[in-house]
C-alpha positions in Angstrom: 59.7 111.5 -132.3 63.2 112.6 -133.0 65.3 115.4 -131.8 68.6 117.1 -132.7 71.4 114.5 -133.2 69.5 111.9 -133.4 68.2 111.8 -129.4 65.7 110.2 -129.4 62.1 111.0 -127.1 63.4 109.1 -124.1 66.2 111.4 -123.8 63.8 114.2 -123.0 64.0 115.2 -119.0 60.9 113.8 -117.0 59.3 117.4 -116.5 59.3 117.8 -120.1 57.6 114.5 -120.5 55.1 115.3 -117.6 54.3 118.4 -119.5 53.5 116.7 -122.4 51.4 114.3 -121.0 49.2 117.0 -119.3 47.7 117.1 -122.9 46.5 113.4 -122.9 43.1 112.3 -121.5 43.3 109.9 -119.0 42.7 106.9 -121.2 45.5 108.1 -123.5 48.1 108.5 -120.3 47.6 105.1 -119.3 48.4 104.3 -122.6 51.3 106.0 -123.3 52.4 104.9 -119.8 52.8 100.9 -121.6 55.7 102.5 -123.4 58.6 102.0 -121.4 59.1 102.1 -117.4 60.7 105.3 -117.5 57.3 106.8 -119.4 55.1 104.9 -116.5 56.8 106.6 -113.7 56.1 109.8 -115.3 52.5 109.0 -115.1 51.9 108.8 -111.8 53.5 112.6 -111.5 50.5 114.3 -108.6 50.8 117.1 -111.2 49.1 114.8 -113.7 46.1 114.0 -111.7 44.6 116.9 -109.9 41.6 116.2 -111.7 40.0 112.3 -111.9 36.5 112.3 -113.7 35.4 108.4 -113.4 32.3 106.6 -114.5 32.1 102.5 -113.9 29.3 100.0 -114.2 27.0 99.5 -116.1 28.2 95.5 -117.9 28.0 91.9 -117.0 29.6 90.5 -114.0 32.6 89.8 -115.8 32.7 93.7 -116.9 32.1 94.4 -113.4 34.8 92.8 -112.0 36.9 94.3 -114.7 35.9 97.8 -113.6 35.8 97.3 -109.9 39.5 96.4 -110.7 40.4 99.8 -112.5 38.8 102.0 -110.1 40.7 100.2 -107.1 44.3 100.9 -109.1 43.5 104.5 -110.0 42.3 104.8 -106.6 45.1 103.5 -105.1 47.7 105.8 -107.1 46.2 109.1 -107.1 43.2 109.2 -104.0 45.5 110.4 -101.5 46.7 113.7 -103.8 43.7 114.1 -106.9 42.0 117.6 -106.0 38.5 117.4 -108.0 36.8 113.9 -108.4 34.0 112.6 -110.2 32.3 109.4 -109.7 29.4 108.3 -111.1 28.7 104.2 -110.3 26.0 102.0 -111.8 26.0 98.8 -110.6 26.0 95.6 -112.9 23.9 96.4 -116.1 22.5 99.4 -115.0 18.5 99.3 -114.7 18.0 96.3 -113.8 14.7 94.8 -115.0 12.8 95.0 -112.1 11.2 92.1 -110.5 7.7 93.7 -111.4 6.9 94.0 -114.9 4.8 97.0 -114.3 6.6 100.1 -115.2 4.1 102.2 -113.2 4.9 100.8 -109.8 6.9 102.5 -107.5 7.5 99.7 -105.3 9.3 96.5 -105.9 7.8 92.9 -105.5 10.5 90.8 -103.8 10.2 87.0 -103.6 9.6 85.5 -100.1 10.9 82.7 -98.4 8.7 80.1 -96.4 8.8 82.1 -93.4 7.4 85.4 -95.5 10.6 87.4 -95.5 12.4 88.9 -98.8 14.3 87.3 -100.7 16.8 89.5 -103.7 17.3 87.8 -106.2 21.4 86.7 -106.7 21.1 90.0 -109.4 20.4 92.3 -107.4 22.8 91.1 -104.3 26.1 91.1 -106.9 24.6 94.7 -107.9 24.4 95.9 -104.3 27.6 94.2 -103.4 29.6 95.5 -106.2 28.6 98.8 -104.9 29.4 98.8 -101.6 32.8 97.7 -102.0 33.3 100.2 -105.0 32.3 102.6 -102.3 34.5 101.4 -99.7 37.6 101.4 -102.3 36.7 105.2 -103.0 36.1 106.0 -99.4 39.4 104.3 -98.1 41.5 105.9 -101.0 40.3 109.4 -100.0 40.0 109.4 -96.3 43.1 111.4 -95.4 43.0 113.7 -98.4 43.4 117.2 -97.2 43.6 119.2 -100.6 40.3 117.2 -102.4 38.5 120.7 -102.9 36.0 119.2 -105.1 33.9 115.3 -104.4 30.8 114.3 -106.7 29.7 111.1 -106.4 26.5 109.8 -108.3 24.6 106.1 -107.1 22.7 104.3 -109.6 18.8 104.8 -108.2 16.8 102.2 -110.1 19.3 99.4 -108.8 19.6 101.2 -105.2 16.6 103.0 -104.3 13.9 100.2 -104.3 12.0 100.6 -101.4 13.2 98.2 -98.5 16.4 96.9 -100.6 19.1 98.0 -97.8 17.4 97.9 -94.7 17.6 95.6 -92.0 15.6 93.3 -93.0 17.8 92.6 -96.2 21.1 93.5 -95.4 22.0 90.1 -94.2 21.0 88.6 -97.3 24.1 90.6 -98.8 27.9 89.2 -98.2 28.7 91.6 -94.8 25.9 94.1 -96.1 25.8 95.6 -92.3 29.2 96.1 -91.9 30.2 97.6 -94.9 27.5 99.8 -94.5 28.5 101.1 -91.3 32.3 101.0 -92.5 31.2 103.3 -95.5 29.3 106.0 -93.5 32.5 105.8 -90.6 35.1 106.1 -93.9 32.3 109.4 -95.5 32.6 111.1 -91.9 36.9 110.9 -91.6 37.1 112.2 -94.4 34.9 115.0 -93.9 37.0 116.1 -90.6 39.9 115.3 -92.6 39.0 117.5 -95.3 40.5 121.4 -94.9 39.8 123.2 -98.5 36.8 121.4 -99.2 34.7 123.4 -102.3 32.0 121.2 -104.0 30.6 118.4 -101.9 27.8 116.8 -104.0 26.4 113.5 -103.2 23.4 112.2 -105.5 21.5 108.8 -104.1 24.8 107.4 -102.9 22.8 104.9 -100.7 23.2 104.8 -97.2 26.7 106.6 -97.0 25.1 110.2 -95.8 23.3 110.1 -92.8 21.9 112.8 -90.3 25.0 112.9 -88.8 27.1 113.2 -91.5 28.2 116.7 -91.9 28.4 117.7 -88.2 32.3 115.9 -89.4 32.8 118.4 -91.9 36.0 120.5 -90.1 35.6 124.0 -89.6 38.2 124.8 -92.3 35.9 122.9 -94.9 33.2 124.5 -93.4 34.2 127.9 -94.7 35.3 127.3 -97.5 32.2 125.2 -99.1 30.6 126.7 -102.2 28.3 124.0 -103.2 26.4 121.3 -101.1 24.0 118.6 -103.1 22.4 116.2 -100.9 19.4 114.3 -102.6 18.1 111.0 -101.0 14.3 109.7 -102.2 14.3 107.9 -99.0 15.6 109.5 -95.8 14.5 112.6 -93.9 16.4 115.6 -94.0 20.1 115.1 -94.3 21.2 118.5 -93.2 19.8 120.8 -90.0 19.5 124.5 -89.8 22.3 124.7 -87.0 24.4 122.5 -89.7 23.5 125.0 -92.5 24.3 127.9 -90.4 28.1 127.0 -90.2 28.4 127.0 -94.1 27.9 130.8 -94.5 29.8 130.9 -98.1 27.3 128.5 -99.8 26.9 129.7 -103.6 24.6 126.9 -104.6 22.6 124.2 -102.9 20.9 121.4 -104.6 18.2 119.3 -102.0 15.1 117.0 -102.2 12.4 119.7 -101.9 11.0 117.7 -99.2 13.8 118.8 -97.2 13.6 122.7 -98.1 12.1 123.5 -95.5 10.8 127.1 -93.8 13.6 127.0 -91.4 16.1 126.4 -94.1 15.0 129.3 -96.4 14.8 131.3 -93.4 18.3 130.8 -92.7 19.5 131.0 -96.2 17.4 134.9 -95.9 20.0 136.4 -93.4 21.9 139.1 -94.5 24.9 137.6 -92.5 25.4 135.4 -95.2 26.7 135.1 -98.5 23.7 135.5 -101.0 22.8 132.4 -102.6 23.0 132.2 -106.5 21.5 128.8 -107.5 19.2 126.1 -106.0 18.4 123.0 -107.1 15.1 121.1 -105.5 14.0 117.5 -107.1 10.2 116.9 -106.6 9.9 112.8 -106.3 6.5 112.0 -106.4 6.8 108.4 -105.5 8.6 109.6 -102.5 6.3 112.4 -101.0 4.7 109.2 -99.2 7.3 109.3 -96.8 8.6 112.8 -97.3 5.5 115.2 -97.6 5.5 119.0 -98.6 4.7 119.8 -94.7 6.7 122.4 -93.6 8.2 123.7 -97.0 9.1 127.0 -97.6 6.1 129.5 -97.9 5.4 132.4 -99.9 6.7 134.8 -97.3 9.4 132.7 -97.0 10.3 133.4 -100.8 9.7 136.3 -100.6 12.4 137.2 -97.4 14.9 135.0 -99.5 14.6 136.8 -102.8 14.7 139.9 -100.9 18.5 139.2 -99.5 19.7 137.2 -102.3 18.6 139.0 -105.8 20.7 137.2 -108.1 18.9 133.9 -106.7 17.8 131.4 -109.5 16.2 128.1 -109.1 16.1 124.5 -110.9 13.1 122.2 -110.3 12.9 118.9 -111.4 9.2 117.2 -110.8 8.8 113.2 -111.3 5.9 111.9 -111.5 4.5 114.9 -109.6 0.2 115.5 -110.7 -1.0 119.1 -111.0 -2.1 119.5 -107.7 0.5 119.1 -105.6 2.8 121.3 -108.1 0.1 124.4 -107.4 1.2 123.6 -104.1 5.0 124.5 -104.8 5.1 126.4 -107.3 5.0 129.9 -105.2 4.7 133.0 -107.0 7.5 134.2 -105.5 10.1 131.7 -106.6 12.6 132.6 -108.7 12.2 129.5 -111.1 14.8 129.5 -114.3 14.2 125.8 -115.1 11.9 123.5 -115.1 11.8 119.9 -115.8 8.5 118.3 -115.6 8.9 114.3 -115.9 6.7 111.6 -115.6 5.1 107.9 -117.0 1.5 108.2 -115.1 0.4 111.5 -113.8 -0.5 114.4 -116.4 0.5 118.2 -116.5 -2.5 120.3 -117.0 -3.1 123.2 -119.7 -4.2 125.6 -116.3 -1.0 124.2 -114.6 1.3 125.5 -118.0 -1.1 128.8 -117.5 0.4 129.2 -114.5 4.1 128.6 -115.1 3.7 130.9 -118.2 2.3 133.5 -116.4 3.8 133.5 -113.0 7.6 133.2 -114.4 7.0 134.7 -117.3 10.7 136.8 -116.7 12.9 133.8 -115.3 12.3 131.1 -117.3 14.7 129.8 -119.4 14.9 126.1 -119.5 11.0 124.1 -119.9 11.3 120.3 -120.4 7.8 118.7 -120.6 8.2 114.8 -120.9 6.2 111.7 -120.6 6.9 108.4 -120.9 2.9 106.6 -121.1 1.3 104.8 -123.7 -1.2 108.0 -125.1 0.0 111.1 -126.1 -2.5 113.9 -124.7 -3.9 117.2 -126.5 -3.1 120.1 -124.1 -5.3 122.5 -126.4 -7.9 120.5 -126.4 -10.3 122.7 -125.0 -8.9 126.0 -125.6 -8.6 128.8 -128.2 -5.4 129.1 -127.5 -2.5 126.2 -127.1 -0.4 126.5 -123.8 2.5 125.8 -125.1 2.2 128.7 -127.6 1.0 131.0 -124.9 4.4 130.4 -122.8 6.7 130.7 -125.6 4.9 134.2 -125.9 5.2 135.0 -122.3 8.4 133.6 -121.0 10.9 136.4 -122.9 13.9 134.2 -121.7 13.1 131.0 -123.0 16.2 129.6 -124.4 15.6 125.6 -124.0 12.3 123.9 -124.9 11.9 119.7 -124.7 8.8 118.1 -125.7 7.8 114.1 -125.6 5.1 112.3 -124.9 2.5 115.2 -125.7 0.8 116.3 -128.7 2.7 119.5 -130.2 0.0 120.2 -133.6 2.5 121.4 -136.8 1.2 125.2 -137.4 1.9 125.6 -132.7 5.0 124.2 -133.4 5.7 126.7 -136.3 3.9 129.6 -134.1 6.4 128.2 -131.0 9.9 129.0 -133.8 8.5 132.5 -135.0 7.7 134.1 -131.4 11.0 133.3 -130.1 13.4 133.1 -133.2 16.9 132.8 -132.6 16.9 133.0 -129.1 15.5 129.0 -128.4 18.3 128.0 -128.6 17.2 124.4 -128.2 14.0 123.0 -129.5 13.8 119.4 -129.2 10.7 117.8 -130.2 10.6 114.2 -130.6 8.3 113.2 -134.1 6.1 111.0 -132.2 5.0 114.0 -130.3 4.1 115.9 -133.4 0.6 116.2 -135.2 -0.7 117.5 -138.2 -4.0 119.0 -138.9 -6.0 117.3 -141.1 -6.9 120.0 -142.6 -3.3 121.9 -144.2 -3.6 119.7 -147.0 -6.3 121.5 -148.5 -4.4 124.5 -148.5 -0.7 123.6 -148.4 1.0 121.7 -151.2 3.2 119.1 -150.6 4.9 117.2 -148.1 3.4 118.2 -144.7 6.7 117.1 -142.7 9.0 118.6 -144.9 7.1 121.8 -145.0 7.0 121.9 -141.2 11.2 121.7 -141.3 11.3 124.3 -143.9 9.0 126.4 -141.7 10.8 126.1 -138.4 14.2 126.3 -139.4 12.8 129.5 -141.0 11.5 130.9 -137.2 14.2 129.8 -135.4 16.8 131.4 -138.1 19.3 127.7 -138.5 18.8 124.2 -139.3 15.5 121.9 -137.5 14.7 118.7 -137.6 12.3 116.8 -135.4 13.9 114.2 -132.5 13.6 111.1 -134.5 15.0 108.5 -131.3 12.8 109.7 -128.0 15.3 107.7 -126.0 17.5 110.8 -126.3 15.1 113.1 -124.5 13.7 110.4 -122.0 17.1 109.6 -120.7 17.5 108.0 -116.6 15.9 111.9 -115.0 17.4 111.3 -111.8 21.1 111.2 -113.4 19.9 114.2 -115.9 19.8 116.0 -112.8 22.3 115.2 -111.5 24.2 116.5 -114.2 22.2 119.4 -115.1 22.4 121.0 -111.7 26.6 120.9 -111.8 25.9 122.7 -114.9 23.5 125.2 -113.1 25.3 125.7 -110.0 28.6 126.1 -111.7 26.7 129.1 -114.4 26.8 127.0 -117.5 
């Protein structure tokens, strides 16, 4: 770049420079930082980084390592200053192949030593060692940060969230495991009394840094000014009390295991002293109700007195490996459900448990995700006149998002699905393996029964369809789909 006179771009005054950079992702600043020394102390301008959106992990050791390093630098230049970070941390390769082969288990078989006690495998301890101490550099970096306003930190759960991996029992098998533990949940807790404009405090399966105690730290300045609170944990009881839920009286959105939404909570969250709540978030984990049950949970009344105060209230479920029965057991009439996400490898979703959905949130519901991972692809029409699916694109008014895998969805339903909603499904995603065709049509329809389905859809829905061709793009890791979706949700996306 040249200007007037032939000055050249390192005549230009820092704040012009800053300015410029402000442009530039993050990846492109560093770049433009190896320039010349004058350019690299314009990079580390506060003004520059209010905002630090990260997301490490996921490679060989060596990659790991590599990472580990780049997090600890940008950590240690902007941690004490950024005002909205965003971690999201998967440990070496990302999921792991578990020790079991059997994708259906829910527990993980860990080899034992002569005395019967169990052993992780040197994988798994570099994983779970990598992430303590990418904790601990985040922790340390922030700990006396008074103006972070927003904090979202996501933990890898495959890796993390094995049954057993952390506790006592295996904690010594890890390099200092205990103490860095304890360091990261003393480090979580300063910085919560540190904290003074605190907005957004979301923490998703970060193992073992929140605890019971943890936000009895959060100062009372922080404590009014928080607008969203996530908290999900498979593992541990409830991370937040009533009287701790009481002192946050601006909440906006909440996002919890629904294990943990319990009566005392909604009934809280129903005062009229508070601010109404817009959005909440509740993950259903199957796998986990063995140690957190749906005892307790909020009840119809209890619905009912919430709705009552807070009118605008709209909720996100996502159900994992959750059967039909125990969703009949949550899914109160009451409820203001916008979107549901219905995920699983083993357990079915029943036509009478779509019935239900269709009829009972029939004005709410926006977003329906039905997905299975198994081996056989069920007929949800099966034994009715009428298919399910069909009958809750007719009933639900609102439906804007619709995801299908790992069910059948016959061509002519599919077709029926485009033309009662039109234009206003604004997604349809339905992967090709989920997609049959009767028999039948091509006795009466000429050609190509695929491309006639296309044509036909993208006539209903008034653009463009094709059929998911890769399922891996709808069966993506749930628990980090929520994760995401509910910032989304929360934040009125």
């Amino acid at each position: 770049m040249a200007l007037c006179g032939g000055v050249g771009a390192m005549a230009l005054p820092s704040e012009l420079i800053v300015h410029i950079f402000s442009f530039l992702s993050d990846r492109d600043k560093l770049r433009a930082s190896a320039v010349c020394s004058r350019w690299r102390e314009c990079l580390f301008y506060p003004a520059l980084w209010t905002e630090l959106k990260l997301r490490i992990g996921g490679g060989c050791n060596d990659s790991s390592s590599e990472e580990s390093q780049k997090l600890e630098f940008l950590m240690r230049k902007f941690g004490s200053f950024v005002r909205e970070l965003q971690l999201e941390i998967a440990p070496v390769e990302g999921n792991l192949s578990s020790l079991s082969n059997d994708p259906t288990s829910t527990r993980m078989e860990q080899p034992q030593d002569a005395d019967g006690n169990s052993q992780l495998s040197e994988r798994w301890k570099n994983a779970t060692s990598t992430y303590l101490d990418q904790i601990l550099c985040v922790l340390t970096s922030i700990r006396n940060n008074r103006h972070l306003q927003n904090l979202s930190l996501y933990g890898d759960t495959f890796v993390l969230q094995q049954e057993g991996l952390l506790d006592s029992s295996n904690l010594h098998q890890i390099h200092l495991g205990d103490k860095k533990i304890n360091e990261i949940q003393r480090l979580f807790m300063e910085f919560l009394s540190n904290s003074r404009q605190l907005r957004w405090l979301s923490c998703s399966f970060m193992l073992s840094l929140v605890t019971p105690c943890s936000l009895a730290c959060l100062s009372n300045p922080s404590a009014e000014t928080l607008h969203h609170l996530s908290l999900l944990d498979h593992q541990l009881g409830p991370l937040i009390s009533p009287s701790e839920l009481d002192r946050f009286s601006t909440l906006h959105s909440l996002a919890l295991d629904f294990s943990d939404f319990k009566s005392e909570l909604c009934d809280l969250l129903a005062s009229p002293q508070r601010t109404p709540l817009h959005r909440l978030s509740l993950l259903l984990n199957g796998a986990a109700l063995e140690f957190k049950g749906l005892e307790g949970t909020a009840t119809e009344d209890d619905w009912k007195s919430l709705v009552c105060v807070s009118a605008n209230l709209r909720v996100y479920i996502m159900a994992l490996e959750v059967d039909s029965s125990e969703l009949l057991r949550v899914l109160k009439p009451s409820l203001p459900l916008e979107r549901l996400h219905l995920d699983s490898y083993s357990t079915l979703v029943t036509d009478g448990t779509l019935e239900l959905i269709s009829q009972q949130y029939n004005k709410t519901l926006t977003h329906f995700l039905l997905l299975r991972d198994g081996p056989d692809f069920p007929d949800l029409s099966i034994n009715r006149n009428e298919d399910p699916l069909v009958l809750l694109a007719w009933r639900c008014t609102q439906l804007a998002v619709l995801v299908i895998h790992g069910y059948i969805v016959w061509s002519h339903n599919l077709v029926a699905i485009s033309r009662l909603r039109g234009s206003s499904l604004r997604t349809l995603t339905v992967s090709e393996e989920s997609i049959d065709f009767d028999p039948d049509q091509s006795l009466y329809i000429e050609g190509d029964p695929v491309h006639n389905l296309v044509k036909e859809v993208s006539l209903g829905l008034g653009r463009v369809w094709h059929p998911c061709l890769d399922s891996s793009i709808v069966l993506c890791e749930p628990t980090q789909h929520f994760h995401r979706e509910l910032h989304a949700f929360s934040t009125g996306s």
